[in-house]
C-alpha positions, 0 to 999 in steps of 0.5 A: 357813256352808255349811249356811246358804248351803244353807238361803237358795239352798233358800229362794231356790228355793221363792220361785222356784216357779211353777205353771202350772195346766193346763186346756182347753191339754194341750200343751207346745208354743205354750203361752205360761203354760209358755214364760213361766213356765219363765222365772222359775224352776222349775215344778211343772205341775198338773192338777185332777180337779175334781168339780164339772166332772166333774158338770157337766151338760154333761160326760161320761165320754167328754170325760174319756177323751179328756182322759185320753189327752192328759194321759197324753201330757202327762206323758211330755213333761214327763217327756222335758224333766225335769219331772213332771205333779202331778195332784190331786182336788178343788175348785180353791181348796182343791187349790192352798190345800193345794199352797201349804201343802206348797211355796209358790208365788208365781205361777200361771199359766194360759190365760183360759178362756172355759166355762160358768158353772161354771168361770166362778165357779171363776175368780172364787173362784181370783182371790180366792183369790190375792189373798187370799194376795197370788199373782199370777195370770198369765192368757194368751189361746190364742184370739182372744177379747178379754177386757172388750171394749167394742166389736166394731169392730176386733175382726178385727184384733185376730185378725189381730194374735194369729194372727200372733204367732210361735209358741212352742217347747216348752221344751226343760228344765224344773226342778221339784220331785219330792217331791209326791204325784200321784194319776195319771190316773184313770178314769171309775169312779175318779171316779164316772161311767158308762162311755163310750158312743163307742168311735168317738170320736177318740183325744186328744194333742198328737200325734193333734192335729198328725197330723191337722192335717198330714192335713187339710192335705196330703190330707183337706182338698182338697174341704173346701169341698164335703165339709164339707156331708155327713156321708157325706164330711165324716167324712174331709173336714171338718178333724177338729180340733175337739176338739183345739183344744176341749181345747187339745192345739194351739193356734188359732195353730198351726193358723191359721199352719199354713193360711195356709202352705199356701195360700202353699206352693200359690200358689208351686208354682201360679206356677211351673207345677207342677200344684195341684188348684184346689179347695184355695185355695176349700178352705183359704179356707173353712177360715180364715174358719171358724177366725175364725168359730170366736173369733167365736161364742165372744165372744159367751159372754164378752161375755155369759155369761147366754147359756148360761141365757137368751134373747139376746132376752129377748122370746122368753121363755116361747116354748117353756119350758112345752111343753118341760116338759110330758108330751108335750114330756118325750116328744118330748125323749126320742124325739129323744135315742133317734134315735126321731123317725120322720125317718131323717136326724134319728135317724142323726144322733142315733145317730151322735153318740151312739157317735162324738162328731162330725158335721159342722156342718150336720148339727148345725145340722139337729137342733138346728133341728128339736128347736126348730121340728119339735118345739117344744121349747127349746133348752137341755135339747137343748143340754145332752145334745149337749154331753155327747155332743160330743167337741168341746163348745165352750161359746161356740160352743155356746149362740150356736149353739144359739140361732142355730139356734133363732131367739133371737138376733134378729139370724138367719134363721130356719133350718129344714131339711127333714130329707128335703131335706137326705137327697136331698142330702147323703145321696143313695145312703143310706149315712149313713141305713142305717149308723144306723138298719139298721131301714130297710136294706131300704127302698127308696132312693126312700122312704128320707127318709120311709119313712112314706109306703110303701104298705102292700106296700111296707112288708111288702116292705122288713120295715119296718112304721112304728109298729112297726120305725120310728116314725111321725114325732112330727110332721107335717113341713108344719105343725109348723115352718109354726106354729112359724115363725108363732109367732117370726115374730109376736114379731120383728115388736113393737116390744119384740123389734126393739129387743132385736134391735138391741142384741143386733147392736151388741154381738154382730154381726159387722162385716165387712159390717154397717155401723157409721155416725154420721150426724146425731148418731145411729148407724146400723145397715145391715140385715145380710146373713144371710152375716154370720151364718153359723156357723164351723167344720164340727165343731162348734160344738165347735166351731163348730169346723174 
């Protein structure tokens, strides 16, 4: 009898077992799949080494790391609270067919992710899976994009709603089983990608995420609303959290919940007469819009995935592919990879993110810019190498960006930066140009943005000759983005590229200010004002990202 009572409690547990999968959320606090699980029975916590992720072509050795460090930190939670971290290697459906077989589990749970399309056919084959074995899979929003959502009205509330929903503590024990084996953390080589090439990027972990948010908010962050601009004071100004939140080492909630705090702390010290620096209420409202900016470009990859490969208006196919593909076009896509082009801004910024992983977001915004209307070339073979180069690469925000600052989308202002304007501004002592791009540190400070137009003295004087220091620049900088501008300019104005343009709007527009009316029977659409558009946070698009 008691071997039996044994055998039906053991039973009775294995029923119990629920797997929390963990993906873009290495975290234990404010994860709802974790709280919730821990509510029906042990837990066995899983990480998957996938392959095909790893090979993605928006993926690079140096998001590994960094989801490396995090899990590491995630595993000493988990260790402190009675629990394990089982870490496996290989494709998502086979890797849970081989755990259920060793201790079969009845639920899994995991945060809904928003990605590219390679996790989005991942999940498609998982649900089948689960069904197929009769599993329930219980999926939790981290963010505030809806799923299946039929109309953008009343998508702000719904933000609101979730971003104030209270936050969850981290389980303080958690039973698990201990009998299965783990493959560890495995490096870069281990899993057959090259080496790093940032060692300037950002350490990953639950705990760099809340340092730097407590930074941010009690230091960094109190000229946010100008630093934001310049990758000279955006470096320490700008929030800094974007691969954080990209990588789920802290929740948006915590984050959005943790500002409005603050901004309430310094409006109550205000009112009783203690000295705040005004800049942080502009500052920290700045930063909350560009966190509801941050969901809002993300729901527009999950209401359309084709995004991340397509046009959103479809008028403007064929605009730039052919070029892109052509020999020159190979070689100016190479150029601008190298931080080659013959604009000091534009290759700074290159380098830069090539070594650190991070620029502020209009930094961002400019070579994506001039990639598309300098150079002519299309925006996903661009997209793709930021993306490995981001720390922060957040898909949706991603591809509505890069579209954005493409004019695809139909529904945007054209943005084209002069990369010299935005060096007299945001660069005007030349630090940023001069760290990135030393070729140029003896040339004057008046010819810093366009060292190509120095006299010929002037060039022997500074040690820089332009064709063979520094490249002359791949493009006139007055006609090549005057021709380009004409070029889109032209499609806007058919009648086929309009009507796309205002389907693209009902579903994808914002409806803060845009104006959404029936009147005779017909919906109307108020001409939106270009700030509608703006993207969100200064990271990335990685966000867009804060």
């Amino acid at each position: 009898m008691v071997i039996s009572g044994l055998h039906t409690n053991m039973s009775e547990r294995l029923k119990a077992l629920q797997l929390v999968w963990f993906k873009r959320d290495l975290r234990i606090r404010d994860h709802a799949p974790l709280c919730e699980a821990a509510e029906h029975g042990p837990v066995l916590c899983l990480y998957l080494y996938e392959q095909e992720l790893l090979q993605a072509r928006d993926f690079s050795s140096s998001h590994l790391l960094f989801i490396n460090q995090s899990l590491a930190e995630l595993e000493l939670e988990l260790k402190q609270r009675g629990s394990c971290l089982l870490i496996r290697r290989g494709e998502a459906v086979e890797a849970l067919q081989q755990l259920w077989h060793e201790c079969h589990f009845q639920r899994l749970w995991s945060h809904a992710e928003t990605g590219n399309a390679v996790t989005y056919q991942r999940d498609l084959r998982v649900a089948d899976w689960c069904r197929s074995r009769g599993i329930t899979w219980e999926e939790r929003r981290q963010d505030g994009v809806v799923r299946r959502l039929k109309t953008r009205n009343g998508w702000a509330l719904r933000w609101e709603e979730r971003m104030s929903q209270p936050l969850l503590p981290a389980p303080p024990l958690l039973r698990s089983p201990n009998h299965l084996i783990s493959v560890g953390i495995l490096a870069p080589a281990q899993l057959g990608l090259e080496s790093s090439t940032q060692p300037g990027a950002q350490p990953g972990g639950e705990m760099s995420a809340h340092e730097t948010l407590r930074s941010f908010l009690n230091h960094r962050g109190v000229n946010y609303r100008a630093d934001m601009s310049s990758p000279v004071t955006g470096w320490a100004g700008c929030s800094r959290l974007s691969p954080y939140l990209a990588w789920g080492c802290i929740s948006l909630r915590t984050v959005a919940r943790a500002a409005s705090c603050r901004l309430e702390e310094l409006r109550s010290l205000r009112e009783v007469g203690d000295p705040v620096d005004r800049r942080w209420f502009g500052s920290l409202r700045s930063f909350e819009a560009r966190l509801r900016w941050h969901c809002h470009f993300m729901q527009k990859l999950e209401d359309e995935p084709r995004i991340e490969f397509e046009n959103f208006v479809r008028a403007y196919d064929g605009l730039r592919e052919s070029f892109t593909a052509s020999q020159e076009g190979q070689d100016r896509l190479h150029s601008w990879i190298r931080g080659q082009t013959g604009y000091p801004m534009i290759d700074a910024c290159l380098r830069c993110v090539h070594e650190t992983g991070w620029l502020n977001f209009r930094m961002r915004a400019m070579v994506a810019s001039f990639a598309s209307y300098y150079l002519g070339l299309h925006w996903r073979p661009t997209g793709l190498w930021l993306g490995r180069q981001f720390l922060d690469f957040e898909p949706g925000i991603h591809w509505s960006q890069f579209q954005m600052q493409s004019g695809t989308t139909g529904i945007n202002v054209l943005r084209i930066y002069s990369p010299a304007k935005q060096a007299r501004d945001h660069d005007p002592e030349g630090l940023f140009i001069r760290c990135w791009v030393p070729e140029l540190d003896k040339v004057p400070l008046t010819h810093l943005p366009r060292p190509d137009l120095m006299s010929a003295q002037e060039q022997q004087e500074s040690s820089c000759r332009i064709g063979r220091d520094y490249p002359a620049p791949l493009v006139d900088p007055v006609t090549a983005p005057r021709e380009s501008k004409a070029r889109i300019t032209e499609l806007r104005r058919q009648v086929g590229t309009r009507a796309e343009a205002k389907r693209v709007l009902l579903k994808h527009g914002s409806r803060k200010k845009t104006s959404l009316r029936k009147k005779s029977g017909k919906t109307v659409v108020s001409p939106p004002d270009p700030q509608d558009f703006l993207p969100g946070l200064d990271s990335s698009w990685h966000k867009v990202t804060p």
